[in-house]
C-alpha positions as CSV (number, residue, x, y, z in Angstrom):
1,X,70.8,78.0,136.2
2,X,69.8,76.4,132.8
3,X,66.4,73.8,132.9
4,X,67.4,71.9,130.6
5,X,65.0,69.2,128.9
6,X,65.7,65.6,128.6
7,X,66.4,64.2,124.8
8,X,64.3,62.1,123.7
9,X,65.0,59.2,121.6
10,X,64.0,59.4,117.9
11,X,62.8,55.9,117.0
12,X,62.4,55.3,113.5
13,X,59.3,53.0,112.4
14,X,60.3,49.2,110.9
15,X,58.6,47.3,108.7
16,X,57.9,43.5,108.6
17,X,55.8,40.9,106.9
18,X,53.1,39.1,109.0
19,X,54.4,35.7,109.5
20,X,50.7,34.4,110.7
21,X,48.2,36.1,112.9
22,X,45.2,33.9,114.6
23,X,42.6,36.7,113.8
24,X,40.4,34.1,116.5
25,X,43.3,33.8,119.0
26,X,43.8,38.0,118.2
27,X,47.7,37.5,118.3
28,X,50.8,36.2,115.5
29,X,53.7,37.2,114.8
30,X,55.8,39.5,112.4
31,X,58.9,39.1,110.2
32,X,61.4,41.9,110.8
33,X,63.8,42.9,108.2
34,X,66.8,41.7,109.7
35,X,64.4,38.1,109.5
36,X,64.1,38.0,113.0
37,X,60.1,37.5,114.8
38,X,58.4,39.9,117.0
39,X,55.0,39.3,118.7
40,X,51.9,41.5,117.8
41,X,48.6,41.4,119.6
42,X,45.5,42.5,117.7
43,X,45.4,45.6,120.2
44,X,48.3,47.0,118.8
45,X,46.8,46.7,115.2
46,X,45.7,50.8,113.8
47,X,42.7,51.9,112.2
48,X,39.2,51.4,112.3
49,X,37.0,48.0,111.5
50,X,38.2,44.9,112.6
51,X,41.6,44.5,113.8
52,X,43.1,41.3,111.7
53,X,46.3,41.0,109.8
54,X,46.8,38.4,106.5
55,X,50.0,35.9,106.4
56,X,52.3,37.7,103.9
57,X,50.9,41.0,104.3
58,X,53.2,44.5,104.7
59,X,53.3,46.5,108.1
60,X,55.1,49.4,109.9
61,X,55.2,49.1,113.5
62,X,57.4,49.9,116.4
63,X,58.7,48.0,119.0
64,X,58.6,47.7,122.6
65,X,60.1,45.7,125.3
66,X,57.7,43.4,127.4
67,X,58.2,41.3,129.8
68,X,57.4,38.7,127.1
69,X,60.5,39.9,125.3
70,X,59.6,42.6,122.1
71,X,56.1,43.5,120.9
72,X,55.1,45.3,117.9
73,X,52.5,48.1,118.8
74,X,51.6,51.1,116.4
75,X,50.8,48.5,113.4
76,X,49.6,50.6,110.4
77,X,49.3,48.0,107.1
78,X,50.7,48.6,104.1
């Protein structure tokens, strides 16, 4: 008998331009490539200091399902 292990999915990275982000509120949202919005909460947000993102600004993130509909987590800034 073989074990074999399960494949897992590779997921490539996107990128995006924040479309606004209430650094108060800690949430906004970002600009896909294919133009459409996904939601991003400042947890989500990588690296140390304080965990903001400016309007226009460049990111790669994932993307996960909520319940919400999708998220971005893993957020590294350009």
């Amino acid at each position: 008998m073989h074990n074999f292990l399960p494949i897992k999915e590779e997921v490539l990275m996107e990128h995006g331009t924040v479309k606004w982000f209430n650094a108060e509120k800690g949430y906004g949202f970002i600009t896909r490539e294919d133009g459409s919005d996904v939601f991003v909460h400042f947890s989500a947000i990588q690296g140390d200091g304080y965990k903001t993102l400016e309007e226009g600004q460049g990111v790669t993130f994932d993307v996960e399902q909520s319940d919400r509909g999708p998220q971005a987590v893993n957020v590294v800034k350009d």
